[in-house]
Backbone as CSV, one residue per row, in Angstrom:
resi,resn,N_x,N_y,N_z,CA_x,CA_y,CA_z,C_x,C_y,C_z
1,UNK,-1.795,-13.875,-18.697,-2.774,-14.111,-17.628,-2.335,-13.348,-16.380
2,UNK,-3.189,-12.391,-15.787,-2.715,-11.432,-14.919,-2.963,-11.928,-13.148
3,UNK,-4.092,-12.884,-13.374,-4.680,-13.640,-11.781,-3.612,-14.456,-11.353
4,UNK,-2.882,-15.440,-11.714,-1.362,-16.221,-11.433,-0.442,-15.286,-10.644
5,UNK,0.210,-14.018,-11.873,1.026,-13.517,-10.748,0.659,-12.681,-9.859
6,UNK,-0.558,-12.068,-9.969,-1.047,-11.371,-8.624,-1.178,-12.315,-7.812
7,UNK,-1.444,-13.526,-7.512,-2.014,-14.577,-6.490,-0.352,-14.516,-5.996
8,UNK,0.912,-15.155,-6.688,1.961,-14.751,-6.577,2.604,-14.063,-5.265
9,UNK,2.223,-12.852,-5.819,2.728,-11.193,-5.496,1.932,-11.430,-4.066
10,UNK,0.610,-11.711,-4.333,-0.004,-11.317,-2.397,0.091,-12.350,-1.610
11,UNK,1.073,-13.246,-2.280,1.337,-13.996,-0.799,2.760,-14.071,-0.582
12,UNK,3.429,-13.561,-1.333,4.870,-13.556,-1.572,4.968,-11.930,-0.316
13,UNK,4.235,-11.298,-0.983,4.252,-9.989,0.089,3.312,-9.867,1.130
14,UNK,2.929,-10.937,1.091,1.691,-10.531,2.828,1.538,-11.914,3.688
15,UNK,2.884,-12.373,3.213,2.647,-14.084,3.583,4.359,-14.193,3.549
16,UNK,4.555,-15.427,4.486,5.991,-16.138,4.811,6.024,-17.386,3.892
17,UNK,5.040,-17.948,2.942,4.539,-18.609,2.365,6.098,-18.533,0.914
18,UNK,6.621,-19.464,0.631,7.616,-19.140,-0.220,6.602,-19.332,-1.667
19,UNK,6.796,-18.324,-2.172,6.380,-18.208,-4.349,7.350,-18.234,-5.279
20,UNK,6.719,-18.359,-6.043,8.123,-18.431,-7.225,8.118,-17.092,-7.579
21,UNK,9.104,-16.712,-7.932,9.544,-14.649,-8.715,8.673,-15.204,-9.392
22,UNK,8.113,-13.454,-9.079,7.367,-12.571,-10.310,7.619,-11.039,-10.538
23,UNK,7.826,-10.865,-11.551,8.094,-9.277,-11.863,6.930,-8.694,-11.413
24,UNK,8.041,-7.470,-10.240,6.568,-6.591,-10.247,6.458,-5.104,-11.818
25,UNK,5.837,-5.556,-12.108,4.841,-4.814,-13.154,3.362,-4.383,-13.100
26,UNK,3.202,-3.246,-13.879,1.351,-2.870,-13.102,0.690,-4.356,-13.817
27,UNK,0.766,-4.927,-14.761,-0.471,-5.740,-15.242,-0.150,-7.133,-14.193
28,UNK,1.249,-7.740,-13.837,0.944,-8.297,-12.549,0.357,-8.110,-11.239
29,UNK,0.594,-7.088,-10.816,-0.232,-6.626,-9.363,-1.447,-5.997,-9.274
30,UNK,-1.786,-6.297,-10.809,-2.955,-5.713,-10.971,-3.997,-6.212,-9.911
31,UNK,-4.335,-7.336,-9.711,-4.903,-8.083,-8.630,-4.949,-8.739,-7.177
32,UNK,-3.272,-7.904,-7.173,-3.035,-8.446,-5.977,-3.433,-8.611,-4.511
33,UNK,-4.303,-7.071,-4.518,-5.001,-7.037,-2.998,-6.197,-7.664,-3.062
34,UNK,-6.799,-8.225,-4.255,-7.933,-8.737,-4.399,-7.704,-10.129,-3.973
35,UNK,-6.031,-10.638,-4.088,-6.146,-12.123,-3.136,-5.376,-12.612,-2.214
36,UNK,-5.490,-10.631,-1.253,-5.397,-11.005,-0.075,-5.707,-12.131,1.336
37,UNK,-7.249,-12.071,0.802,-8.144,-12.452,1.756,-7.514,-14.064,1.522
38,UNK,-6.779,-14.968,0.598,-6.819,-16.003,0.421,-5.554,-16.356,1.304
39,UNK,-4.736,-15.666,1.462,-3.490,-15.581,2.431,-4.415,-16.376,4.446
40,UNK,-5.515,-15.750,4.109,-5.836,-16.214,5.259,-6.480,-17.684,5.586
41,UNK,-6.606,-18.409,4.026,-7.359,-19.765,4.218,-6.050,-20.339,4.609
42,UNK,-4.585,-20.258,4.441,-3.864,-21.511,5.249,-3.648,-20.532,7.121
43,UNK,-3.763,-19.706,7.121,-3.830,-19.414,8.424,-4.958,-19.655,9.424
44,UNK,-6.325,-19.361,8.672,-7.212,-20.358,9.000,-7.111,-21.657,9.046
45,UNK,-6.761,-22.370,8.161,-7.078,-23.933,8.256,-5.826,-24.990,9.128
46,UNK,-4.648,-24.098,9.278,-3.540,-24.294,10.520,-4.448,-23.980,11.865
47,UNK,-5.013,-22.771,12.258,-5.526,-22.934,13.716,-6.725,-23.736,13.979
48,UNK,-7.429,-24.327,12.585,-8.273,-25.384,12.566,-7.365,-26.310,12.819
49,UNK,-6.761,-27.095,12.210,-5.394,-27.821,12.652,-5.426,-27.975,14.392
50,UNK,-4.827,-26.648,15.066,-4.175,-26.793,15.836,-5.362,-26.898,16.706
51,UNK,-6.906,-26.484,16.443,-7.427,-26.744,18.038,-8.022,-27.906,17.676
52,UNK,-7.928,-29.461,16.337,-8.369,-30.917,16.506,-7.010,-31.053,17.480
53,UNK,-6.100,-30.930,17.373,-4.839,-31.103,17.780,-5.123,-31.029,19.189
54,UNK,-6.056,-30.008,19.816,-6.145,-29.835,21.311,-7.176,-30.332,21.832
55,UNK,-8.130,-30.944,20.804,-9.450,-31.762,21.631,-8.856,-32.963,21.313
56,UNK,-7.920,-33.865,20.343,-7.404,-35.343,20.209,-6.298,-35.087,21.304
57,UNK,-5.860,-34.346,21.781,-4.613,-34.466,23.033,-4.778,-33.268,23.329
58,UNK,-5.181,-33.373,24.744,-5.949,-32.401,25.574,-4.446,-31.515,25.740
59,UNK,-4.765,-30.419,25.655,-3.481,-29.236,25.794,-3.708,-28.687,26.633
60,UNK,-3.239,-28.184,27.437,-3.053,-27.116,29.110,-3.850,-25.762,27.968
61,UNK,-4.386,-25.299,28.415,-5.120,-23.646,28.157,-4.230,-22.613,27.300
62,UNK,-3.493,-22.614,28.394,-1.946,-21.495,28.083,-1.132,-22.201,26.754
63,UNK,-0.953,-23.100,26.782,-0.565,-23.838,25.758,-0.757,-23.919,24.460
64,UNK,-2.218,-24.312,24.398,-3.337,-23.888,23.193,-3.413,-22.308,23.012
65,UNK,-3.762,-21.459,23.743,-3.519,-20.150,23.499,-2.024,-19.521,23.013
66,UNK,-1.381,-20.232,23.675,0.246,-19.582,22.782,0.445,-19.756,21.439
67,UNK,-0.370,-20.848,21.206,0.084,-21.797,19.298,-0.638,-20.909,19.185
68,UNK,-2.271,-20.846,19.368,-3.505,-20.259,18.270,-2.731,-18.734,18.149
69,UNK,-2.195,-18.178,19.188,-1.522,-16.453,19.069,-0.420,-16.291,18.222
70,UNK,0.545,-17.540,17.827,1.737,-17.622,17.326,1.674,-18.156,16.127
71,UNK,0.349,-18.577,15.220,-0.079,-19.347,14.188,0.254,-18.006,13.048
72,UNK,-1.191,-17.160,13.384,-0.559,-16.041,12.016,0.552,-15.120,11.968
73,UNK,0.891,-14.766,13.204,2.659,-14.246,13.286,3.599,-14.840,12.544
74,UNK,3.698,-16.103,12.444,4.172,-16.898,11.666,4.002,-17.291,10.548
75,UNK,2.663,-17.422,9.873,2.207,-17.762,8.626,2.745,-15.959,7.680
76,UNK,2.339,-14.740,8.461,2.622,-13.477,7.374,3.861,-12.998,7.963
77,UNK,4.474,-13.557,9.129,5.853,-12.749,9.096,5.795,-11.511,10.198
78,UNK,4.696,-11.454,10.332,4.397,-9.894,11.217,4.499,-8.723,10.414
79,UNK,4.192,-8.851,8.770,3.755,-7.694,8.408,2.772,-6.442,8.739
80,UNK,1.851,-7.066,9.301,-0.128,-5.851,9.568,0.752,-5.731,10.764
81,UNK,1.579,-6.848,11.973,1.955,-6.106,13.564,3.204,-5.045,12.844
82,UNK,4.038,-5.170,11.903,4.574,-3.383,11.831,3.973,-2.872,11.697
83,UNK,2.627,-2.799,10.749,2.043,-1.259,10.349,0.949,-0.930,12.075
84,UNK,0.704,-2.201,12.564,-0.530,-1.887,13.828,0.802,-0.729,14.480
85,UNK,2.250,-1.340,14.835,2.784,-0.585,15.639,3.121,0.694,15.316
86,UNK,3.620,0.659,14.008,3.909,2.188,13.416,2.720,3.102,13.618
87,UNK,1.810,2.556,13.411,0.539,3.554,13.848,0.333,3.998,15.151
88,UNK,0.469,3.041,15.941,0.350,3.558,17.380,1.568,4.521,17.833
89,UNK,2.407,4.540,17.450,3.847,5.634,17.532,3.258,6.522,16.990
90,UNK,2.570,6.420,15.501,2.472,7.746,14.965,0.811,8.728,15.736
91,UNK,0.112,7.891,16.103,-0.996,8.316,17.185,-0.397,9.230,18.422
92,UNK,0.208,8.358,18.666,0.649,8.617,20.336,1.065,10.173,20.226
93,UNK,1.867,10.271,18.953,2.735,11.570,19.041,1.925,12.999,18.941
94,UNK,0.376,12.806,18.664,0.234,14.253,19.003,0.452,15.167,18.473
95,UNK,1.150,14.574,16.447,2.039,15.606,16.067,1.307,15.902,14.662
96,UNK,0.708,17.348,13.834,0.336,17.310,12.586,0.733,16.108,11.670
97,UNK,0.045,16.295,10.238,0.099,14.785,9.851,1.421,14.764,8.968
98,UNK,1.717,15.583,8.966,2.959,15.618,8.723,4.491,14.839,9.043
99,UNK,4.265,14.816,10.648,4.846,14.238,11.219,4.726,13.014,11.918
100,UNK,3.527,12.442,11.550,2.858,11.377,11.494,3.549,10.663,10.589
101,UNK,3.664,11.138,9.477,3.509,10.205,8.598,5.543,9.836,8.108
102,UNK,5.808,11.235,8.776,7.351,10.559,9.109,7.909,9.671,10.573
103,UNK,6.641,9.264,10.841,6.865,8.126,12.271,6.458,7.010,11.388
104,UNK,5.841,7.115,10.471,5.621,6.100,9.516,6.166,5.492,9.171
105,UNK,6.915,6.238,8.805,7.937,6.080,7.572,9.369,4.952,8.420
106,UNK,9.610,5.697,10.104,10.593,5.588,11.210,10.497,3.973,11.549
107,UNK,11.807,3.012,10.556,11.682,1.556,10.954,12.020,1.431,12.439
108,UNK,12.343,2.460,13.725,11.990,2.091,14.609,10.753,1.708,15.698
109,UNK,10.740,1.052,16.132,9.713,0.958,17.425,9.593,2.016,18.630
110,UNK,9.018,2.195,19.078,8.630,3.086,19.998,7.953,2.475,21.268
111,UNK,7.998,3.135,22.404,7.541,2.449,23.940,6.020,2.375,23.406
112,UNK,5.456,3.462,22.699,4.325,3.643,22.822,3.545,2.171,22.089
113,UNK,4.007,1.740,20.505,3.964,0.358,19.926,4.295,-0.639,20.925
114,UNK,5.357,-1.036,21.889,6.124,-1.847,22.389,4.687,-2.132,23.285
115,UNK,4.288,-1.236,24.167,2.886,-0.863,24.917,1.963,-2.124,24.657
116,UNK,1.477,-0.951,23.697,0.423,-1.822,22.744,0.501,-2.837,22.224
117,UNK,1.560,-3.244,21.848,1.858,-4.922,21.006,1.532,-5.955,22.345
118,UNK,1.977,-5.617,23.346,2.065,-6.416,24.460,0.648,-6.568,25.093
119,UNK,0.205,-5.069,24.932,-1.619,-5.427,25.542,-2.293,-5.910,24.337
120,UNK,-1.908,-6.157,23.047,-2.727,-6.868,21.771,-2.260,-8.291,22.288
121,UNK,-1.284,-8.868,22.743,-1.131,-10.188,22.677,-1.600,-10.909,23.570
122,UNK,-1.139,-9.904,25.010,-2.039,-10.419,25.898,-3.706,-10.686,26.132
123,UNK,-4.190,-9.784,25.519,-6.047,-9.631,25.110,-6.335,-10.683,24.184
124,UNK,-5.287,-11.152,22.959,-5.468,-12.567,22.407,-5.150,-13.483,23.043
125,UNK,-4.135,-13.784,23.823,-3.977,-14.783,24.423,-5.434,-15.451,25.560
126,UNK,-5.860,-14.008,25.942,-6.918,-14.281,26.981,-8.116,-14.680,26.172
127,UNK,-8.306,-14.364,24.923,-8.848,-14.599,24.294,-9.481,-16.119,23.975
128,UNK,-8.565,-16.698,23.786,-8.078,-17.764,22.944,-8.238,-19.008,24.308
129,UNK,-7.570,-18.408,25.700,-7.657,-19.194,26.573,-9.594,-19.381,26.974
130,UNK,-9.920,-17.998,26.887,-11.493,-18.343,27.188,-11.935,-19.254,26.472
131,UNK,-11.704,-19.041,24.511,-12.209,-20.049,23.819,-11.603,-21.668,24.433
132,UNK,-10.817,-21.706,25.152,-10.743,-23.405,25.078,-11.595,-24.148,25.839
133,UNK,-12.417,-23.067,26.677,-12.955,-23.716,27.725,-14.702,-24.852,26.796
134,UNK,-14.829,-24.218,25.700,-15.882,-24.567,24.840,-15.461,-25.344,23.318
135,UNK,-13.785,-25.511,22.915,-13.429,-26.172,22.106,-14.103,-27.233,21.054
136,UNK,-14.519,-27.042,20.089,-14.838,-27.841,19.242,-14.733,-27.744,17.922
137,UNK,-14.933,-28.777,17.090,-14.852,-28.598,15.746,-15.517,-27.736,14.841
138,UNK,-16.769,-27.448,15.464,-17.951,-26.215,14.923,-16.919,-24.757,15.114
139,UNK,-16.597,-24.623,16.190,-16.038,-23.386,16.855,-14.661,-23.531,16.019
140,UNK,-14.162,-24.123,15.883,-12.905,-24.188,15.357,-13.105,-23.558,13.968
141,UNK,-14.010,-24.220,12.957,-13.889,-23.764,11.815,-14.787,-21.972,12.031
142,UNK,-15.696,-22.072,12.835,-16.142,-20.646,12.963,-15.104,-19.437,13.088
143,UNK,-14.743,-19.954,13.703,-13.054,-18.748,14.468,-12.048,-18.549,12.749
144,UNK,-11.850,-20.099,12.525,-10.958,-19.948,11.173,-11.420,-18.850,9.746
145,UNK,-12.522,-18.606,10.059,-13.268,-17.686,8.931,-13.015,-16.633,9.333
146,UNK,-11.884,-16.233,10.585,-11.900,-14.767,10.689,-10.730,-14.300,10.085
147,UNK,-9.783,-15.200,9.849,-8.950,-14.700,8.978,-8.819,-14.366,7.400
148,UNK,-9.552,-14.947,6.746,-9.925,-14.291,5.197,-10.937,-13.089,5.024
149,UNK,-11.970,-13.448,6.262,-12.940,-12.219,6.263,-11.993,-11.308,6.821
150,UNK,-11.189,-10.853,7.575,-10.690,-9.810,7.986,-9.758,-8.844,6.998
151,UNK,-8.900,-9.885,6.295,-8.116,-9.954,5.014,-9.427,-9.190,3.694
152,UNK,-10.016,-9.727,4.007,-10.728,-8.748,3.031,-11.602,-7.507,3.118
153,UNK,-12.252,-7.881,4.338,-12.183,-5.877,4.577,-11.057,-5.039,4.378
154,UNK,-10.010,-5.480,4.866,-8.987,-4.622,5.018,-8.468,-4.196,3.177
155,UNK,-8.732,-5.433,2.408,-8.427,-5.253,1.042,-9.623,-4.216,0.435
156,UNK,-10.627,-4.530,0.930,-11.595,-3.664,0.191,-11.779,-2.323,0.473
157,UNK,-10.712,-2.364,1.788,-10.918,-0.724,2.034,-9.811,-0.040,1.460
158,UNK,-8.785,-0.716,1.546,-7.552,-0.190,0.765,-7.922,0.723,-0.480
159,UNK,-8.301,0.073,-1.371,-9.237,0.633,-2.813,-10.398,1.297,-2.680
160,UNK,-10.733,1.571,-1.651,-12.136,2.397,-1.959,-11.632,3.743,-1.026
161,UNK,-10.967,3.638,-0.142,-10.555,4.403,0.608,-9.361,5.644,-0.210
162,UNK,-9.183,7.021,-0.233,-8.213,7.652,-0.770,-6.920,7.196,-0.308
163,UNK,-5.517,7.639,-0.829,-4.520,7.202,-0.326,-4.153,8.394,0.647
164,UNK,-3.456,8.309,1.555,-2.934,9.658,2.206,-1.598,9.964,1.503
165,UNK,-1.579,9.261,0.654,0.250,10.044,0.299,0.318,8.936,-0.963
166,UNK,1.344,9.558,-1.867,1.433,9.302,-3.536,2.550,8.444,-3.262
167,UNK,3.106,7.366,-2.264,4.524,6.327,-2.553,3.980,5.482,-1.068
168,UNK,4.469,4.648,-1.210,4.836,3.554,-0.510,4.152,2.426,-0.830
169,UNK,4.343,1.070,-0.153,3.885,-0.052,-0.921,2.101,-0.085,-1.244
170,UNK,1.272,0.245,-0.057,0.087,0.072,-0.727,-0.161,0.642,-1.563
171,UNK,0.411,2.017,-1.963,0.025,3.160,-3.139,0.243,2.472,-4.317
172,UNK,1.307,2.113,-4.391,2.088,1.243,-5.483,1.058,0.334,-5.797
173,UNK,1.049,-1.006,-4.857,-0.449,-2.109,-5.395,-1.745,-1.306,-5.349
174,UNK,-2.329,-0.484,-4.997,-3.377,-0.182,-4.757,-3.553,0.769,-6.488
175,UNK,-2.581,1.535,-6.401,-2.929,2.296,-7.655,-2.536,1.333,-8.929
176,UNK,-2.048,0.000,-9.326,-1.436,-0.923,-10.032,-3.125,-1.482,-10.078
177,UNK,-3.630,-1.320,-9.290,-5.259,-2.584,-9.021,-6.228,-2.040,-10.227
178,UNK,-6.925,-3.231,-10.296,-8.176,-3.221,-11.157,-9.311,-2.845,-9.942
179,UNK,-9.402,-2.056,-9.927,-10.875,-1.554,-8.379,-12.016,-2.167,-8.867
180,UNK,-12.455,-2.487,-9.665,-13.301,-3.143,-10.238,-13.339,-4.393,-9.394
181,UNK,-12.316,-4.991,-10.282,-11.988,-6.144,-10.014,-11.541,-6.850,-8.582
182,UNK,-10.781,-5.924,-8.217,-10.358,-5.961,-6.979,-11.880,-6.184,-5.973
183,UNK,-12.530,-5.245,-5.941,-13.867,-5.363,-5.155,-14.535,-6.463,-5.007
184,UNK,-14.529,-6.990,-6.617,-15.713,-8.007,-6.730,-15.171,-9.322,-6.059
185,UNK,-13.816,-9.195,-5.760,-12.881,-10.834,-5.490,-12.909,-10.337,-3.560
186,UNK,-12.608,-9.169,-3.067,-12.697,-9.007,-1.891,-14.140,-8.893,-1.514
187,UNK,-15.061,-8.805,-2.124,-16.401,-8.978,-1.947,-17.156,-9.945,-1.483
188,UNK,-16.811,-10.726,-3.116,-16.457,-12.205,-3.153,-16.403,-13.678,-1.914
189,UNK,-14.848,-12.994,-1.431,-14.022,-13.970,-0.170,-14.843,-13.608,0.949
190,UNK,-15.193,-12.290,1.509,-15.882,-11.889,2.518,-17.454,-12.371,2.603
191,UNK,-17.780,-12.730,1.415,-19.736,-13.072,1.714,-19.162,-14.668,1.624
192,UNK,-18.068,-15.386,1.090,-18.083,-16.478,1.708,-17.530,-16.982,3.080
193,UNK,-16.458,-16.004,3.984,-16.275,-16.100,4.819,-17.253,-16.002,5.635
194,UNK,-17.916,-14.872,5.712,-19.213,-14.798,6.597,-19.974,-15.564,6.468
195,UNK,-20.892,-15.714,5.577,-21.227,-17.347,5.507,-21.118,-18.455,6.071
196,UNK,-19.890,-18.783,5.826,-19.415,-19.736,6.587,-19.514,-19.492,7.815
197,UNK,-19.076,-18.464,8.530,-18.831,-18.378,10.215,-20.520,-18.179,10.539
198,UNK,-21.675,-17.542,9.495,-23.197,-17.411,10.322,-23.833,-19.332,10.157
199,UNK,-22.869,-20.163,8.513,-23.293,-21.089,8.572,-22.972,-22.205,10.203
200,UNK,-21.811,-22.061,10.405,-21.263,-22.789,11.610,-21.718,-21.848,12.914
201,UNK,-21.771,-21.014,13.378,-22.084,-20.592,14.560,-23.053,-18.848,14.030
202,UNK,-23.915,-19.312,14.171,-24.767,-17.716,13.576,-24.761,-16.876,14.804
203,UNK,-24.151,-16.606,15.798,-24.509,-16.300,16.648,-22.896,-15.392,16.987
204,UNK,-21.999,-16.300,16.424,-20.409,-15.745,16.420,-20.581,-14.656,15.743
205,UNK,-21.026,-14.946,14.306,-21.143,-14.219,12.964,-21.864,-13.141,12.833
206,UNK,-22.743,-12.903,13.559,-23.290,-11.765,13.820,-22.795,-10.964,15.058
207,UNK,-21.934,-11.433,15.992,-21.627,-10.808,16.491,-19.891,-9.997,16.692
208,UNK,-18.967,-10.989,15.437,-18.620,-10.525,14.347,-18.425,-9.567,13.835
209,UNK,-20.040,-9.613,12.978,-20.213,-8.588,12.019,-20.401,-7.489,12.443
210,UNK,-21.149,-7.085,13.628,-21.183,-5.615,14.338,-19.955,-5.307,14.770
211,UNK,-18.581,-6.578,15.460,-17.411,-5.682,15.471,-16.724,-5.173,14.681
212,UNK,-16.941,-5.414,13.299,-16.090,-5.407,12.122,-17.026,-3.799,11.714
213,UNK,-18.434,-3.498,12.087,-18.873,-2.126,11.303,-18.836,-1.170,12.155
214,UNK,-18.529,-1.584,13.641,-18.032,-0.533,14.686,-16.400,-0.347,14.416
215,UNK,-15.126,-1.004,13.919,-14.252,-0.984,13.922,-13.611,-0.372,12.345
216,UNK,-14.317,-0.673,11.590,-14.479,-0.055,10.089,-14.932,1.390,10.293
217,UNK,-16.208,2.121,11.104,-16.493,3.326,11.375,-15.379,3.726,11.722
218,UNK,-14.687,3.524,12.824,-13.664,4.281,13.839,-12.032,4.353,12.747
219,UNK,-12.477,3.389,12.029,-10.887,3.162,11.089,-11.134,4.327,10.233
220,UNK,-12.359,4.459,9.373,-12.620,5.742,8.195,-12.234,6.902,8.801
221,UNK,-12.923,7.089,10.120,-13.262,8.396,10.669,-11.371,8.677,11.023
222,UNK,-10.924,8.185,11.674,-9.241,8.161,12.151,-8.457,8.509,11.238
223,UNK,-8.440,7.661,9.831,-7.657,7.352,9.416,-7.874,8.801,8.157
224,UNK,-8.977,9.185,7.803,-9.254,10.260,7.139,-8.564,11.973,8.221
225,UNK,-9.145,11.605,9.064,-8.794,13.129,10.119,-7.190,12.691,10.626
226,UNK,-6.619,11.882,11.247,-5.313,11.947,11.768,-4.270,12.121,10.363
227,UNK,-4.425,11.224,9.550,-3.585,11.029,8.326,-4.035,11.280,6.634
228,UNK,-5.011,11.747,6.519,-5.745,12.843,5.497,-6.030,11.317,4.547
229,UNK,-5.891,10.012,5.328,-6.088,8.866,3.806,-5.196,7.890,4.752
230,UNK,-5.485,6.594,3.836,-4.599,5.418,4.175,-3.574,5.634,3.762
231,UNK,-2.889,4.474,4.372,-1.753,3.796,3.900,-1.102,2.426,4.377
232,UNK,-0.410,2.437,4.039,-0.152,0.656,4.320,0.337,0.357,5.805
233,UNK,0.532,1.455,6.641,0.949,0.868,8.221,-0.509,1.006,8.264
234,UNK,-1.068,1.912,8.337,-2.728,2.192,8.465,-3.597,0.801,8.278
235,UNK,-3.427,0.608,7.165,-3.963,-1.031,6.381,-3.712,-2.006,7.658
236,UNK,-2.688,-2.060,8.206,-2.337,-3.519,9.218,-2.354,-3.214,10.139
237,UNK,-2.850,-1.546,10.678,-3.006,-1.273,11.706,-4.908,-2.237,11.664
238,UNK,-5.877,-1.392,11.100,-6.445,-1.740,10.474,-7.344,-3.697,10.877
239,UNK,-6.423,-4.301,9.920,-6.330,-5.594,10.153,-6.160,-6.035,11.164
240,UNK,-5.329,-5.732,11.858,-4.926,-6.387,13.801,-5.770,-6.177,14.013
241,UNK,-7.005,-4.492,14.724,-8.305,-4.629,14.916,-8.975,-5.745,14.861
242,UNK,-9.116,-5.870,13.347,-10.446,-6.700,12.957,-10.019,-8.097,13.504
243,UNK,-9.022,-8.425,13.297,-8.409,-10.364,13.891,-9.064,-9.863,15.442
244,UNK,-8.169,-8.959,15.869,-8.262,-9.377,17.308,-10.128,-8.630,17.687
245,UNK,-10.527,-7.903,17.324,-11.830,-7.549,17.501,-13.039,-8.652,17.179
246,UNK,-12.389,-9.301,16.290,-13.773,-10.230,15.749,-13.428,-11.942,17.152
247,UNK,-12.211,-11.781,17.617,-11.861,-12.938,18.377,-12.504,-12.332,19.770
248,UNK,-12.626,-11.031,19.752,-13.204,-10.821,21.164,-14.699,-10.684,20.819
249,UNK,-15.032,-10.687,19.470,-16.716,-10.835,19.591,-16.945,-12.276,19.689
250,UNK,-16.492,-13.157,19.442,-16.470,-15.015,19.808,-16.331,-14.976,20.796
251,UNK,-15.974,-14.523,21.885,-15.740,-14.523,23.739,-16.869,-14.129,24.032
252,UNK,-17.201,-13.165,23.534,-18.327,-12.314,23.606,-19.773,-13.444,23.730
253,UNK,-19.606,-13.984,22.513,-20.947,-14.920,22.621,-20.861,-15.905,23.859
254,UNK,-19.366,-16.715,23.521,-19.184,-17.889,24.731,-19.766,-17.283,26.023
255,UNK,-18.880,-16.012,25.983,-19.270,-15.980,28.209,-21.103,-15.377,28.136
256,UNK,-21.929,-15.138,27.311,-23.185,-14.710,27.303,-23.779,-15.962,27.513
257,UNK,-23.360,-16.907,26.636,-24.135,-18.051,26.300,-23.977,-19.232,27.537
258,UNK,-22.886,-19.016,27.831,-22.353,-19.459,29.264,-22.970,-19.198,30.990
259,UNK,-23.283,-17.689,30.452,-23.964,-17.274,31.860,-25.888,-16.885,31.571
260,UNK,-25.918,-18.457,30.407,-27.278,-18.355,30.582,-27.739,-19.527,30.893
């Protein structure tokens, strides 16, 4: 049975989540990016957690915004924040893709990542503080659907997208995958995530969904011309976008809906 240890494998590698060993072999990882997106139902259903937690005992703003920012850092380890940062080093530099893709490769950090990590946290944090001002259980589970839906764009692009280069870990799972299969399960998680977020707030969810096909355009177009194809810093560069893009389309609605 090949669905067990891929389920395994993608949370063992995209999650802090402890699994039991599994050999990596192609007919195990055959599935593995296909259950990505599921890595995000306990990261979702923790910041559901944490904002009953802040309407049953009222939390200071800053407070609630530090947990909701420190929830999936913690649940994956800060895997997608290396690849967001490696990318922004390898952007910054200005340099054929060549040398891109050996900033890639470079387990150091750079001012230019250090930068950016700090204006990503801060833009969530502000984020997160706007959302408290409207806190509820509707909103809570709306917001929580952005983490499997995001998880699965990012999976579905992995596989449909070329690779930019023949080694490293996504090449490895990505070329190990059933694309088939893979699609239909990241397909799958994403028309029920969305769902869910147009069922609970249709108004989030659509506005959402236009950040996710403005941020998907700009990812193809980038990620094809700077680096000739993906790859796995690319992938979590990728992903940070969409978390933090789809949390600023939920602000987006609040302060509209607010100043009407």
């Amino acid at each position: 049975m090949k669905l067990w240890p891929s389920f395994k494998i993608a949370f063992s590698l995209y999650s802090k989540i402890p699994m039991p060993h599994t050999e990596w072999i192609p007919q195990n990882v055959s599935y593995a990016l296909g259950f990505l997106p599921l890595v995000g139902i306990p990261i979702g259903g923790l910041l559901f957690f944490w904002q009953w937690i802040s309407l049953t005992v009222p939390l200071h703003p800053c407070l609630f915004a530090a947990g909701a920012c420190a929830i999936p850092f913690l649940v994956t380890g800060g895997i997608h924040l290396d690849g967001f940062c490696d990318t922004i080093d390898a952007l910054s530099s200005h340099q054929p893709k060549e040398k891109k893709w050996e900033i890639l490769r470079d387990p150091h950090i750079g001012s230019f990542a250090m930068l950016a990590a700090a204006i990503y946290f801060l833009l969530l944090f502000g984020g997160w503080c706007q959302l408290s001002e409207t806190l509820s259980l509707v909103q809570a589970g709306a917001t929580a659907c952005i983490y499997p839906l995001s998880r699965s764009i990012a999976a579905g692009s992995a596989v449909l997208l070329r690779p930019a280069k023949s080694e490293g870990m996504l090449h490895t799972v990505s070329q190990a995958s059933s694309r088939r299969a893979v699609l239909w399960l990241t397909g799958g998680f994403a028309a029920l995530s969305l769902g869910g977020m147009l069922a609970l707030q249709w108004k989030t969810g659509l506005s959402c969904l236009a950040v996710c096909a403005v941020i998907s355009l700009y990812y193809y177009r980038m990620a094809c011309r700077q680096f000739g194809g993906v790859t796995g810093d690319l992938a979590g560069y990728f992903l940070q976008l969409l978390e933090g893009g789809m949390l600023g389309g939920a602000v987006l609605i609040q302060i509209v809906e607010g100043a009407m």
